[in-house]
N, C-alpha and C positions, 0 to 999 in steps of 0.2 A: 639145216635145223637151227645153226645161231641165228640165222637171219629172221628166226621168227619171233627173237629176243625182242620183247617193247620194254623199256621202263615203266614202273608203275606194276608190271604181273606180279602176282602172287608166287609163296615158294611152291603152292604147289601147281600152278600154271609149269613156268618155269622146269618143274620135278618131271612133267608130263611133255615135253618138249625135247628134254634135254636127257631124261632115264635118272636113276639113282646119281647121285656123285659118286668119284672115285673116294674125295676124301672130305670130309665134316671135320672140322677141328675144334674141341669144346671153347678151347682158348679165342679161338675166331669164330662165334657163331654167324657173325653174318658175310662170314666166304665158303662158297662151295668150289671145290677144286675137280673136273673135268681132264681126261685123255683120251686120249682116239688113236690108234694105227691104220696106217695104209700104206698098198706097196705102190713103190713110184718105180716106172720101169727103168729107168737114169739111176737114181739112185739107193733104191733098194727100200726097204721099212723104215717109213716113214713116222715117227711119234712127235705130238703135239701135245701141249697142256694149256689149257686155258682155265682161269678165275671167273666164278659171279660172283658179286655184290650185292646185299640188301640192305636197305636203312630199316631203324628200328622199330617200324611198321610192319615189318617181314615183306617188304617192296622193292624190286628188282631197282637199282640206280647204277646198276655197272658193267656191262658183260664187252663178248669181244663183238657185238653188234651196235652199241651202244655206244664205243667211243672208237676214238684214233688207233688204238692198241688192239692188235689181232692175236699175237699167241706170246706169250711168258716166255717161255721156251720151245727151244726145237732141237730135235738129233735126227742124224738118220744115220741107219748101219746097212753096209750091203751084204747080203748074205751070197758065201760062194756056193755054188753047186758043181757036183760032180756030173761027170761026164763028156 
């Protein structure tokens, strides 16, 4: 789905691409803040966050498709199971 990221979309291109954000921050309006899980069978749930960017056209100028930088942060936790 990032990779359907152009510069230039609109936020609500973008909105339809990507789903609601996680987090809008009024102080930052033109970052939208993005997470995702998934289980990695090595090392267990896997969580990612990434950022978009828009200039004050409401125009996509930043995402992790868009430049050198793919994810802000990373964790991963293994979950034990019984048996």
């Amino acid at each position: 789905m990032v990779a359907q990221l152009k510069p230039g979309q609109t936020r609500e291109q973008v909105r339809f691409i990507l789903g609601t954000p996680l987090l809008t921050d009024v102080f930052h309006q033109d970052r939208w803040d993005y997470a995702y899980s998934y289980r990695n069978g090595r090392t267990g749930e896997v969580t990612r966050y990434f950022s978009v960017f828009f200039d004050q056209s409401n125009r996509l100028v930043k995402s992790p498709a868009t430049s050198k930088w793919r994810v802000l942060k990373t964790s991963a936790r293994r979950r034990r199971t019984r048996g």
